[in-house]
KEKOLLUM-223566 format. One record per atom (N, C-alpha, C, O): x, y, z. Coordinates in steps of 0.02 Angstrom, whole numbers, plus 50000, padded with zeros to 5 digits. Layout:
BEGIN
XYZ...
//
This chain:
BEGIN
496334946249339496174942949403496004935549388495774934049333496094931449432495974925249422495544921149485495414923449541495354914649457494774911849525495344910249561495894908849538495044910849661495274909749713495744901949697496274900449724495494899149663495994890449653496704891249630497224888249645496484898649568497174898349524497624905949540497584910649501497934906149587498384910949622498654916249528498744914249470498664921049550498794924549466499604921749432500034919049466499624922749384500464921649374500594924849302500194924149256501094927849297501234929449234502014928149175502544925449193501924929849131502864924549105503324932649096503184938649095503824929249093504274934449102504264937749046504734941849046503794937848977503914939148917503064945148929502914949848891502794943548970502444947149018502484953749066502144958649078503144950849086503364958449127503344963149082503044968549083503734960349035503864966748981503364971748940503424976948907502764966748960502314973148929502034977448931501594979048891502184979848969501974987349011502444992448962502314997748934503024988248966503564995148914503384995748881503555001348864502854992448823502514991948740502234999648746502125002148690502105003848800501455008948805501895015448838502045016848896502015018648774502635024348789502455028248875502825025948918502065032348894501905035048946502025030148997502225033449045502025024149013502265018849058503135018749061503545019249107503175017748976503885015648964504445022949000504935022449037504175028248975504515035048993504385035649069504915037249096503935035149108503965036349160504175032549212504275035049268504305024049195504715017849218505365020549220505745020549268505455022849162506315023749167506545028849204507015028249243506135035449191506165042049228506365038349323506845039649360505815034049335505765034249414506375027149420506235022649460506985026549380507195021449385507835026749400508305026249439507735029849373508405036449402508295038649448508765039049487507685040949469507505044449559507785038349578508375038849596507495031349581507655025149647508525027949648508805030149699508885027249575509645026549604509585032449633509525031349693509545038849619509695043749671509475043349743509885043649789508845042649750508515039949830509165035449869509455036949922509285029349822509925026249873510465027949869510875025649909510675032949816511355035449830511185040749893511565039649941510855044549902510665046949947510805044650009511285045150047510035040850013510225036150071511155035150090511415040150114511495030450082512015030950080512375034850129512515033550188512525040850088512665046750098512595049950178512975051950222511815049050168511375050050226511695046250303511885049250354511675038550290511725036950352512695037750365512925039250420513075036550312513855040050314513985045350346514535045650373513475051550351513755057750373513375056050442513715058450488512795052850466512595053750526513155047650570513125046550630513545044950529514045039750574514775045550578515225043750616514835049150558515415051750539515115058650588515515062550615514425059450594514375066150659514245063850737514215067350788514145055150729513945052950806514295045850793514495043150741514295043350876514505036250848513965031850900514075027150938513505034650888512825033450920512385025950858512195026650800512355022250882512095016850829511385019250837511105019650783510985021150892510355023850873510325029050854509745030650839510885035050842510535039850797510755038150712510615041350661511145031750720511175030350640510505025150617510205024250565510465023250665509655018350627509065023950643508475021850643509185030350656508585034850658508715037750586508155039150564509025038750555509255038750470508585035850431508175038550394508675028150458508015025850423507475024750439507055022150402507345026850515506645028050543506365034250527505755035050530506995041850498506685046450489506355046850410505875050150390506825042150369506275041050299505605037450314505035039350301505835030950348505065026450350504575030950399503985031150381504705033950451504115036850478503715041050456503125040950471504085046850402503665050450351503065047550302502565050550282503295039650288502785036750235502415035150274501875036550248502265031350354501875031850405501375033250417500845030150422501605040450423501095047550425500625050150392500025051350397501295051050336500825052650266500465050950236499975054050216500665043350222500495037850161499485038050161499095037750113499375038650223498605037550208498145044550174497615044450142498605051050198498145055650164498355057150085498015059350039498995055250087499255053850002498845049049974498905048649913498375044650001498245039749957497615043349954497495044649895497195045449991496645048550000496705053849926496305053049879497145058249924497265063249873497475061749809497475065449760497675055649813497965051049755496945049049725496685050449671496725046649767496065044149733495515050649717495085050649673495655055649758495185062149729495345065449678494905066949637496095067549666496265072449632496755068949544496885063049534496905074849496497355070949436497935067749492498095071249541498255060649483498635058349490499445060849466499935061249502499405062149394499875067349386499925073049417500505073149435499775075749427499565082749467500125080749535500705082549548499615076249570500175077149636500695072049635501045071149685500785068149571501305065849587501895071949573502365073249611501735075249513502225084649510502135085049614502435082449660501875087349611501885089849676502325086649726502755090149753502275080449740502555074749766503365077449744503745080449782503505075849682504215075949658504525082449681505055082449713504225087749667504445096549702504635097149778504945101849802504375091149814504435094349872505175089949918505505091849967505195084449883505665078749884506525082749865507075082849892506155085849799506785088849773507105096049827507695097449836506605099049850506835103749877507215102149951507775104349966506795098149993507255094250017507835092450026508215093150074507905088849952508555087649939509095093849941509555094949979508805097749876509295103349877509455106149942510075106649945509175108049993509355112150058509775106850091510285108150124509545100350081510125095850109510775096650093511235097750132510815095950020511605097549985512005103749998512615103750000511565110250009511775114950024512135116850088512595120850096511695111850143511895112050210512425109950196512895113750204512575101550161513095098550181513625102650146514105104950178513565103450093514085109950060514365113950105514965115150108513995115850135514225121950194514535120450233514955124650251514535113550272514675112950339514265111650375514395107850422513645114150368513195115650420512685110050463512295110650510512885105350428512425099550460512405096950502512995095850518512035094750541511935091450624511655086350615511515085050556511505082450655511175075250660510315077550660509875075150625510265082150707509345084050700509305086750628508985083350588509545091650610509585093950538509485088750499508985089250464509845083150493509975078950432509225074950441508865074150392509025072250513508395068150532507935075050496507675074550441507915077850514507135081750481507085082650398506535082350371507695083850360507705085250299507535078850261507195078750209507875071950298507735065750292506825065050281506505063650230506645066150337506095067450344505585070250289505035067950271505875074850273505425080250211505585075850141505115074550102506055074450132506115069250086505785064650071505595062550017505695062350139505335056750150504455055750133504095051250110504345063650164503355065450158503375066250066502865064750034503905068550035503825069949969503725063149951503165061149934504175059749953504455053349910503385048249948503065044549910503175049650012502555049950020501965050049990501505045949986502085056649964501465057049950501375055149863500845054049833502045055249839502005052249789501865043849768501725042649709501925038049820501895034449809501245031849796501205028749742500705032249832499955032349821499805034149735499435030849698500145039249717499785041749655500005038549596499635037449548500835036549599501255032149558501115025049546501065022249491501075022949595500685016749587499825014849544499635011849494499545018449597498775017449564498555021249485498055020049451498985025049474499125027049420499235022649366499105025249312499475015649362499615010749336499085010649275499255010749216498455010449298497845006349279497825012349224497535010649172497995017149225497835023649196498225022249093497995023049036498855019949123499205019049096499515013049035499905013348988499175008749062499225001749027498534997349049498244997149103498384993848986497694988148999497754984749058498264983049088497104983849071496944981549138497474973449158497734971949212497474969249083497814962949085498424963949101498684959949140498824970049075499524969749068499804974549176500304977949192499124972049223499564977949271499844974849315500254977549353499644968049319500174962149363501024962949341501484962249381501104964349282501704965349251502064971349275502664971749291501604975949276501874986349280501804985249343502004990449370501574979749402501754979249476502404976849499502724977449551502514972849426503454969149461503834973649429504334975549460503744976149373504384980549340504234986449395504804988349406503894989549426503934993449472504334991749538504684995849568504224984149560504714981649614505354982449579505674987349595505634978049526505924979449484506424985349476507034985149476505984990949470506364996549446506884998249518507474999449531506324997349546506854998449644507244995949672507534997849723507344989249631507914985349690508364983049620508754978349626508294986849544508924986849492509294992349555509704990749598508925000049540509305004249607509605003549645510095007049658509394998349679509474994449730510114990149725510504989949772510184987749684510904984049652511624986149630512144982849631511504992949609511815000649591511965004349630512525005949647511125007249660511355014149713511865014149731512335017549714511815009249778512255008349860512885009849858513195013749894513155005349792513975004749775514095009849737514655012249744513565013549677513965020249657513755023949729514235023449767513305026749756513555030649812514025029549887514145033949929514175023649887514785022649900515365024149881515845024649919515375025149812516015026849780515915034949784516425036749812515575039749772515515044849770515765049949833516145054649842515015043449892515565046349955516325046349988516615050550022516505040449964517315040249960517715045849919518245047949943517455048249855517855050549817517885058649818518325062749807517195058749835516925066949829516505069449899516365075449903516345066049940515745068050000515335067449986515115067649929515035066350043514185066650069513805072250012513355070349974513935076050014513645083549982513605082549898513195085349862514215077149872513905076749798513545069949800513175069049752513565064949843512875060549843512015065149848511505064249816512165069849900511505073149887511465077049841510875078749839511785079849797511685082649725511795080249686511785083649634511975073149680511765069549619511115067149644510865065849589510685065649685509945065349699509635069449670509235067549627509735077949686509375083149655509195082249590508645083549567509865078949547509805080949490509535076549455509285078249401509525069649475509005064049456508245064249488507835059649490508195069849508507305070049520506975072749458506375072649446507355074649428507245079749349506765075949296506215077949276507195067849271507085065849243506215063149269505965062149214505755061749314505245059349295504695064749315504075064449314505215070849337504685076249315504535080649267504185085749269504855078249225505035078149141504705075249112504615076949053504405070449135504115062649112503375062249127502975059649088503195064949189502585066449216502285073149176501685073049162502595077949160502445084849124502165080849059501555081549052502475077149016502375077548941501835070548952501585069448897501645067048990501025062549018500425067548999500295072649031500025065148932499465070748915499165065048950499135059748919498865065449024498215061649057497365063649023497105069049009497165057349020496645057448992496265056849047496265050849062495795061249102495515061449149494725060049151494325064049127494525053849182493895050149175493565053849231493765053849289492905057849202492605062549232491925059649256491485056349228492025062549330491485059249362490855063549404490885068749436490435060349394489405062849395489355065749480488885068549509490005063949504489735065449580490475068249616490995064949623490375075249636490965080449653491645074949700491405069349708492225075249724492615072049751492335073049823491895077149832492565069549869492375069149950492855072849967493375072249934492865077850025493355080250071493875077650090493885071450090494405080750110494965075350116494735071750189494655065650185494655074050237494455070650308493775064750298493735060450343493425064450259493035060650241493315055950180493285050050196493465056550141493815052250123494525047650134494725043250096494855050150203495165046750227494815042950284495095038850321494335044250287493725040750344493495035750291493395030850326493405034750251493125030450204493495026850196493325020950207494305028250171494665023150172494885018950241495185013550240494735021450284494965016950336494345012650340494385006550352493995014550334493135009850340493215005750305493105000150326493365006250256493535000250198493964996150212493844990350197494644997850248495104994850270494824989550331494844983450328494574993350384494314989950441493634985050448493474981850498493274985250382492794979850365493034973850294492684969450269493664975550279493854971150218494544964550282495074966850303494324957750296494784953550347495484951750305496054951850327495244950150237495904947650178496334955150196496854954650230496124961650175496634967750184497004967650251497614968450260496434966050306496714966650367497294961750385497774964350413497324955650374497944948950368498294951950338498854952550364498214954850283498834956850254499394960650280500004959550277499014965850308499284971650333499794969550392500384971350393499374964250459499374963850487500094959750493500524960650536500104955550442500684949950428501364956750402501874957850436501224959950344501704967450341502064969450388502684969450389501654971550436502124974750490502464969850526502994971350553502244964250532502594960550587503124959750576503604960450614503084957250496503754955750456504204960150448504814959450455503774967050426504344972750429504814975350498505404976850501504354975250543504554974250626505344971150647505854973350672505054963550616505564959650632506264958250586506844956950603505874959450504506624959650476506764965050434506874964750373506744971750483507054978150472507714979850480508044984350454507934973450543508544976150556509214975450499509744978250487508894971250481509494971050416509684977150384510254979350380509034980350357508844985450324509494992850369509994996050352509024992250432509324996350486509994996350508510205001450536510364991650499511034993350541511714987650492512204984050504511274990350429511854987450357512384992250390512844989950424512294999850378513025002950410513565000350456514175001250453513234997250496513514994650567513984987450550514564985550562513374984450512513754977750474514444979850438515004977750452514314983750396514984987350363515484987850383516004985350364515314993250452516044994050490516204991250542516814992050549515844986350615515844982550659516174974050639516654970650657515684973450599515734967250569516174965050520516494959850527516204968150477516674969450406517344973350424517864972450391517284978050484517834982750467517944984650394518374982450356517634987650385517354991050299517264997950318517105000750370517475000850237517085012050243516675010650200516495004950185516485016150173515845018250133515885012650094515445008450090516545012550058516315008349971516225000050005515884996649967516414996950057516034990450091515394992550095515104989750049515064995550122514474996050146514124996250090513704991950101513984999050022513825000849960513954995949929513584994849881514244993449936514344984349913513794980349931513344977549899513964980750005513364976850035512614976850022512244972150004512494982150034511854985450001511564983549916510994983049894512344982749875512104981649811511804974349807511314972149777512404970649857512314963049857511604961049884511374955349877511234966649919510564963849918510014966049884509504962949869510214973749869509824973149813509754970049729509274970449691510454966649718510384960349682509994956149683509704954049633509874953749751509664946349764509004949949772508614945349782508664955749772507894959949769507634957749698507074955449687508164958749648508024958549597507974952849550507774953449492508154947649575508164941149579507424936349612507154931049597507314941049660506744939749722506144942349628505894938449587506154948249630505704949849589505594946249514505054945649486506154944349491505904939549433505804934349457505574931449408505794929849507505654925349510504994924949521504734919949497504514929549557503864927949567503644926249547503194923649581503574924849464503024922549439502914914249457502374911549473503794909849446503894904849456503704901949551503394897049572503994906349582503614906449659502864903849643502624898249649502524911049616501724909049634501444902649592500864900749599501824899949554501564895249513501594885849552501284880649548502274888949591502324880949604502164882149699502294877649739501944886949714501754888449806501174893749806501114898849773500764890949853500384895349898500434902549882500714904149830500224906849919500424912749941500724910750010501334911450019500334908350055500444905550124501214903950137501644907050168501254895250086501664892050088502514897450064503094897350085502214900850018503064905149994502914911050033503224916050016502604911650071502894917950126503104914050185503554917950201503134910750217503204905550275504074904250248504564905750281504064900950169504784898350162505194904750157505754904450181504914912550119505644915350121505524919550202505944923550224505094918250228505294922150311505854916350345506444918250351505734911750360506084905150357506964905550329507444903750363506984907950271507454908450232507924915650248508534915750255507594919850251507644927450276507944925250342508544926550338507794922250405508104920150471508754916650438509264919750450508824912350410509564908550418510054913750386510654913750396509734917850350510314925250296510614928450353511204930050363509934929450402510234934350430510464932950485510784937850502510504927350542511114924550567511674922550513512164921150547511794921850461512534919950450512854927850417513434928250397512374933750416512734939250407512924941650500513454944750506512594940650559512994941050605513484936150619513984938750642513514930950614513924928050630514684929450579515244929150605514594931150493514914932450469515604937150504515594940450555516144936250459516824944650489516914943350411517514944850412516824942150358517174939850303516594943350242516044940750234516824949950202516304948250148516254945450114515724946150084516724940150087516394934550034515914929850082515684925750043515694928650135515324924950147514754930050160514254927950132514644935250188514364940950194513704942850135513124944650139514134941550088513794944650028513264940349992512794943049963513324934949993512854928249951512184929850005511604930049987512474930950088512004930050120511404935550120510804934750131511704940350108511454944850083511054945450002510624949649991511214942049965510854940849931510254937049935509714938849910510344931549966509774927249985509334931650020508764932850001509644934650081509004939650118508634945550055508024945950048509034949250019508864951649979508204948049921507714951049902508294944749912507734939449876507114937749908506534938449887507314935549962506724931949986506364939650021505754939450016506594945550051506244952050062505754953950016505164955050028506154954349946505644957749899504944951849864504364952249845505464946949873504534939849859503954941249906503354942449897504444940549975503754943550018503244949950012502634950250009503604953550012503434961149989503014960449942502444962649952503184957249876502724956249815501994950949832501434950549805502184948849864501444943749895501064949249925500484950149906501354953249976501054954250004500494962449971499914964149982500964965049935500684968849888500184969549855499714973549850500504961649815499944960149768499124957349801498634955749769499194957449850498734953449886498314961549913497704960949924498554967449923498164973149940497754975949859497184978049849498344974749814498104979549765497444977349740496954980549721497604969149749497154965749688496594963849728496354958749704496294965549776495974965249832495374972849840494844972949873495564976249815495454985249827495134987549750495454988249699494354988449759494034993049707494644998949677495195000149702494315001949615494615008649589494645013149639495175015849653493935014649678493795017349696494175022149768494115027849790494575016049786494855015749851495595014049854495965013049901495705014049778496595009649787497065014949806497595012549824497055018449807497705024049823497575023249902498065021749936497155023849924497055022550005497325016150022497815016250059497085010650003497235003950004498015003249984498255000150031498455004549943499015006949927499525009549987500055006950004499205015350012499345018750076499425015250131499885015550172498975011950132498595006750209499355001650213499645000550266499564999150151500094994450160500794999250157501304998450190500725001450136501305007050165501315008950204501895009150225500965011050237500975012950298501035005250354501305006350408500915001750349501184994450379501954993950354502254993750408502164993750332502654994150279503214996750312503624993750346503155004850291503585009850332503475007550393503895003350408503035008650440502805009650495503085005450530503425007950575503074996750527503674992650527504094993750545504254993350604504544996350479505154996950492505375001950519505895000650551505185008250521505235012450573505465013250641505975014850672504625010650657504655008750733505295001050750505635000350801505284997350700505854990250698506484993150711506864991450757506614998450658507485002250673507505006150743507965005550782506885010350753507245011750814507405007050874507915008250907506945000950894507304996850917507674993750927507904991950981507864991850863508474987050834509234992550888509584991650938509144997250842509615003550867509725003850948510205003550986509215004450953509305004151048509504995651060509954994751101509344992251042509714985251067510374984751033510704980851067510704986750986511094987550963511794991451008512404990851008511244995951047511925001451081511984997951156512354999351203511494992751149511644988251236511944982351215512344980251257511904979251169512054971051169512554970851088512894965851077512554975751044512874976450989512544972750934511974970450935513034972450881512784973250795512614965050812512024963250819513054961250816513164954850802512294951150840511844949250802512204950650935511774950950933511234951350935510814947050949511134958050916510514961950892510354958950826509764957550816510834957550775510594951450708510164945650718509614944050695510754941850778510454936950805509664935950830509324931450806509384940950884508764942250899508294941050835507784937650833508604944950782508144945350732507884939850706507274939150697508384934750691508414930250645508024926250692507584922950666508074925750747507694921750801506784921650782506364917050778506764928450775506084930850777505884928550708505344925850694506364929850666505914925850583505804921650593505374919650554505994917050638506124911050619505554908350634505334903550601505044912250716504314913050727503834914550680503274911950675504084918750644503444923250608503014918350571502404919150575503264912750532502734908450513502224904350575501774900550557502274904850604501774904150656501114907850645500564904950640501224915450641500564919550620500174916350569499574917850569500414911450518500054909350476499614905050503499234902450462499534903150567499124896750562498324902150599497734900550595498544906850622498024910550646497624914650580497024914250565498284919450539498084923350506498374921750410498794923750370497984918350414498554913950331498164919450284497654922850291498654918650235498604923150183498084920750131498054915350102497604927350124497044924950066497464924150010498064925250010497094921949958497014917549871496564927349860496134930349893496994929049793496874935049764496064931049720496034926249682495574935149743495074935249715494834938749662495204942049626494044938049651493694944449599493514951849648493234956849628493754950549711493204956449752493394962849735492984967249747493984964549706493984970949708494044973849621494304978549591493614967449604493344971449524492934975649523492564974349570492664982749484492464985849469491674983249456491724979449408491064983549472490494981949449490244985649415490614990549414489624986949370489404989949322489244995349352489104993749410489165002949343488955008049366488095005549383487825002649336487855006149418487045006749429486825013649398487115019149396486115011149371485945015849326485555021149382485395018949437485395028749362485035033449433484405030649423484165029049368484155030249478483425028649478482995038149463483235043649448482305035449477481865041949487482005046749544482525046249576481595050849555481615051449637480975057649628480965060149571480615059449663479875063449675480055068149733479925074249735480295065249770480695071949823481305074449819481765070449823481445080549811481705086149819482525083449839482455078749879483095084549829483595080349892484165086449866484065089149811484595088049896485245089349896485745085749921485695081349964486265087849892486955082549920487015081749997487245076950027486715088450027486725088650098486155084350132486135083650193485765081850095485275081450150484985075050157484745071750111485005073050221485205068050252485025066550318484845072450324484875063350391485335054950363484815051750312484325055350304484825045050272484475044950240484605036250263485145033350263484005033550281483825027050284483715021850223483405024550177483895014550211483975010650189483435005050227483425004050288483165002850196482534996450221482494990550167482174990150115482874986850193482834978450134482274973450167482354971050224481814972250135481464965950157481334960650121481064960950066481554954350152481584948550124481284942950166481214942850227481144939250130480294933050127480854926850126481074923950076481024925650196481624918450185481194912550220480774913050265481384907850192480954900250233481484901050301482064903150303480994898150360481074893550408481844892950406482244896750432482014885550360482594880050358483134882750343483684881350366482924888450289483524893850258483954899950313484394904150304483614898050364483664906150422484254904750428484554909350400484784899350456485304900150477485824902750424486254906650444485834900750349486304900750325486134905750279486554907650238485234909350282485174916550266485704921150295486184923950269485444921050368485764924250421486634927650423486824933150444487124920950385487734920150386488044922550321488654923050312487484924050271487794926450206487594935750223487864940350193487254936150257487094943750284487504948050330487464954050345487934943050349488584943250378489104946850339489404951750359489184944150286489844946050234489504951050214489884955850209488664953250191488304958050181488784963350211489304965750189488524964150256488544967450336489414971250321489444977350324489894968350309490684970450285490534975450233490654981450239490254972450175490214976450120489894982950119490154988350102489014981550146488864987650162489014992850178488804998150154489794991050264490054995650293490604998850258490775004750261490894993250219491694996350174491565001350152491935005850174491165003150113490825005050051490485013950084490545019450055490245012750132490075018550171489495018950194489205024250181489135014350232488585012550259488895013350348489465012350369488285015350386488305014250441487765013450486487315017450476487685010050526487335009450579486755000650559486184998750575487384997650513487074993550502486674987650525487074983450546486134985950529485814977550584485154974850509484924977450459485104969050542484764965150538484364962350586484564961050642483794961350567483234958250617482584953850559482464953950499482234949650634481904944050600481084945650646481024944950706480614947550607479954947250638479644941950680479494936050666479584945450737479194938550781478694935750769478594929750775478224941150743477394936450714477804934950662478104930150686477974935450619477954932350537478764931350528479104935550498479084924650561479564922850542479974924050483480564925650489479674923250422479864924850360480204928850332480534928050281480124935550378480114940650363480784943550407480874942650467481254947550358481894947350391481904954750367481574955950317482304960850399482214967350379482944970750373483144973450423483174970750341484034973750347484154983850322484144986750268484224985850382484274992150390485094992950399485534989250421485065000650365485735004950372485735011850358485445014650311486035013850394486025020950367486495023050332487025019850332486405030750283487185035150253487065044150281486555047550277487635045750304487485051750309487285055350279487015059450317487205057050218486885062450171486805058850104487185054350084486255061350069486205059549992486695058349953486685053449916487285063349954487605061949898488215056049940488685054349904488215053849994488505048750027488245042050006488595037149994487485042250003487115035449981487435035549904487815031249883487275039449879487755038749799488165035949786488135031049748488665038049811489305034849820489345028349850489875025749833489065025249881489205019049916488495014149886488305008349895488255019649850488025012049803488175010949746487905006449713488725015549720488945012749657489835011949668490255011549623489955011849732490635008249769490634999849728491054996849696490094998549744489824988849735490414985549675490524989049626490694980649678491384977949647490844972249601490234973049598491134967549572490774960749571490544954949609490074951049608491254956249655490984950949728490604954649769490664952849828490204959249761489984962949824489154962149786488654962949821489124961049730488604960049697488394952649691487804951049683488944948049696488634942149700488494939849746488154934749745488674942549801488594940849880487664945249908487304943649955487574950249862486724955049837486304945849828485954942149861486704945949753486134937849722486124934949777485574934249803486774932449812486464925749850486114928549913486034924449958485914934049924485524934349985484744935449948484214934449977484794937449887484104938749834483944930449849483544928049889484354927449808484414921049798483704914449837483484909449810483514917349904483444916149977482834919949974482664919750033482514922449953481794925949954481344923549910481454922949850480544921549954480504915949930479764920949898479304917849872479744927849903478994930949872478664932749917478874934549972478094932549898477744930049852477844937349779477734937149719478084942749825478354949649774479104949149768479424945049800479374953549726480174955249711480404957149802480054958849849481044955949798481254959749872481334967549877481734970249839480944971649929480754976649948481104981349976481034981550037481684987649937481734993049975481334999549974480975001949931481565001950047481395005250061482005010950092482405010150139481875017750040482135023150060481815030050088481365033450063482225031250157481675035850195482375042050205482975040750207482095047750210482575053950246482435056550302481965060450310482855054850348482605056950412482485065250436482135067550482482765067450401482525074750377482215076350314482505077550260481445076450328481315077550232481135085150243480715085850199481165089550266481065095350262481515101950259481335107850261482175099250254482835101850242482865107650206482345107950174483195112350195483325116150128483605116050096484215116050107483295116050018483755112649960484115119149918484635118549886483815124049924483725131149913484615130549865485055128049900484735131649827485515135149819485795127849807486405127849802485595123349802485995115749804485935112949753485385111749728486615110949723486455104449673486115100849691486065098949749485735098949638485125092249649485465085849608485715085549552485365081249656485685074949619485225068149626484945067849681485085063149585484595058449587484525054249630484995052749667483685050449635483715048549691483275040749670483155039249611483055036149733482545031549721482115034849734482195040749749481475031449734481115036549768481055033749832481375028649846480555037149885480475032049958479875028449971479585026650022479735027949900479175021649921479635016649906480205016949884479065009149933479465003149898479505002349827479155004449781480254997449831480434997849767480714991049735481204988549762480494988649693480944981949689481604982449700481824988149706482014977449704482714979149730483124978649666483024975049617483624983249678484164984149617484994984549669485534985249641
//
């Protein structure tokens, strides 16, 4: 991580070191064969739903029925990604993707396929390929030193849009040569390799003092975190818009193929490669991006850049002009993407990243989703050409959001802080028992009140991320000085958890409100249980402060 002045950057002799660390290296490559299968798939996928309708919205529902699964899913996958082994459900993840698949190939083998058929299996594919993403990712840290994961974040973009460069045009060729039915069984059979890869992963599992949270509560946590962190929220917020607006590319490449191009499969698979070229191009370049721009400034230029691609692919009939343009859109997609990424991951405690992970995926998908089915329906009133047009119109807006919602500078906030050590405790407590009150008192001058006041503010975020509620502040009428900051947690083993949530920025933002107390004693909590007469009977007992005052820690 680096200070807010110096945006991160790494050299391309950098990327590479994630491969140095076999379990990275084997499982990079493993999921570099799923991506080509995923887009030979794909492919395949939206070919047979053009070849059973000539419905342009049930062919851009092709890729609303993958992106809406990650949607859905993505947040309780991330939730399960942060409770449980990561290996574990990424196996799980991969099994259910694959089976999927197989009943797909089988259908199509048969005959038997329909347009709802193909949308739902799409679908199941889709919750697999889901719930695995949360765990694959945050898994990173597991896997390679903390220095080397800016690197194992681009060879991961990386690995998807080499696929990406490949897929399209070998499953183009496949579907020309052989059908729909051996694009989806050459998928099957490339799911193998990284669950091959994930099996022989001996995980070394860092065992922890306090049981996992429920899944409904810990997807309540992650959204709390989400909805009190403003940098996550811009992010997100800028995600979808973008994905919204320049999905359609994504969405109605088929259409480009054959409307525009008068092209079959192996045009279209072309096309597709030609941008996932220029993805992969987008992805080595980042480092050089973040070095000489903003975050701000190089998301503004490739949305900017992304609009002129994609008017001269409608206006295009020609694929040699077709294709460069497509590259350029291809590039400047995945830079954005990588800003915007990097700006969730590196933003998000341990504690919470598979959720946080999720949260932008789910902007992400969700996007483009909801983006294709529109696109699709304007598509079947006004056509391919312009329905492009619209789009490119709208990029050409999207830097506008920056002046409202500009993109944070990757900070320290979502470093890890030192575990807090257990205090004492003299009463009795179980994990259950609860609510349990929080009492801060602090001795601030007069002159200091306003800009006390305003650092209690950012307090006030952290507290809640973290899992605090019912948080306020107040200032004594007889004795000015005297300022009292209350919150509550639902149960004991809840206060646990959300006080050793605390990052480094969440601790230095503690000092500077310490900082501001002027004595004449240490600053004063106070912990109370609003039920102290509970039954502990049968319950783990887990440590506590006690509820007298206490100097503050």
């Amino acid at each position: 991580m680096t200070d807010q002045s110096k945006p991160q950057t790494f050299s391309v002799e950098g990327i590479t070191a994630p491969l140095r660390y076999t379990t990275f290296r084997r499982v990079w490559l493993a999921s570099l064969l799923s991506n080509l299968g995923i887009l030979i798939q794909g492919v395949g996928a939206a070919w047979a739903m053009m070849e059973m309708t000539s419905s342009a919205d049930k062919v851009a529902l092709v890729q609303t029925a993958s992106s809406l699964s990650l949607a859905l899913i993505s947040m309780p996958a991330g939730a399960i990604a942060d409770m449980y082994d990561r290996r574990i459900v990424a196996l799980v993840a991969l099994s259910i993707a694959l089976f999927g698949t197989a009943l797909l190939t089988a259908l199509a083998w048969s005959g038997l396929t329909t347009p709802n058929l193909l949308l739902m299996l799409c679908f199941l594919v889709g919750c697999g390929m889901a719930l695995m993403g949360p765990a694959w990712q945050s898994s990173f840290s597991e896997q390679v030193p903390a220095e080397t994961l800016p690197a194992a974040f681009a060879l991961d973009a990386i690995s998807y849009n080499i696929a990406r460069s490949f897929g399209p045009a070998i499953g183009g060729i496949v579907v020309a040569t052989a059908g729909v039915s051996a694009a989806f069984a050459l998928n099957a059979f490339l799911y193998l390799p990284p669950i091959v890869a994930l099996i022989l992963w001996k995980r070394v599992a860092e065992p922890s003092r306090l049981p996992p949270e429920q899944l409904s509560r810990a997807i309540i946590s992650g959204v709390r975190y989400i909805t009190n962190s403003p940098s996550v929220k811009i992010v997100l917020t800028r995600t979808m818009a973008t994905a919204l607006v320049g999905g359609a590319i994504i969405a109605l490449m088929p259409l480009v193929a054959r409307d525009l191009l008068h092209g079959g499969p192996q045009t279209y698979g072309i096309m597709l490669s030609a941008f996932g070229l220029g993805a992969v191009i987008g992805a080595l370049s980042i480092t050089e991006v973040r070095k000489r721009m903003t975050d701000e400034a190089a998301v503004r230029a490739c949305t900017l850049s992304m609009s002129g691609a994609i008017a001269a692919i409608a206006l295009s009939h020609e694929p040699v002009l077709t294709t460069p343009a497509l590259v350029l859109a291809g590039a400047m997609w995945t830079i954005t993407w990588m800003l915007f990424n990097i700006g969730v991951q590196f933003s998000a405690p341990r504690w919470v990243t598979g959720r946080s992970l999720a949260s932008w995926q789910i902007a992400f998908s969700g996007g483009i989703a909801i983006g294709s089915w529109g696109w699709g329906r304007l598509t079947d009133a006004a056509g391919t050409q312009v329905t492009l047009l619209v789009s490119a119109a709208l990029m050409l807006l999207l830097p506008l959001l920056g002046l409202r919602l500009r993109m944070p500078r990757i900070s320290q906030r979502g470093k890890d802080a030192e575990v807090l050590a257990d205090p004492e405790v003299r009463l009795p407590l179980s994990a259950r028992s609860g609510p349990l009150v929080v009492e801060i008192e602090y001795r601030v001058a007069p002159e200091n009140a306003r800009a006390f006041h305003k650092v209690m503010q950012d307090i006030k975020l952290h507290r809640q991320r973290n899992g605090a509620y019912g948080w306020s502040i107040a200032r004594d009428i007889a004795d000015p000085e005297r300022w009292s900051e209350r919150y509550h947690c639902p149960t004991w083993l809840d206060y646990l958890r959300q006080r050793n949530r605390t990052t480094q920025s969440d601790r230095a933002l503690d000092s500077q409100a310490v900082a501001f107390h002027i004595g004449p004693g240490p600053v004063r909590v106070r912990r109370m249980l609003e039920r102290p007469f509970g039954s502990t009977a049968g319950r783990k007992m887990y440590p506590t402060t006690r509820t007298e005052v206490l100097p503050y820690d």
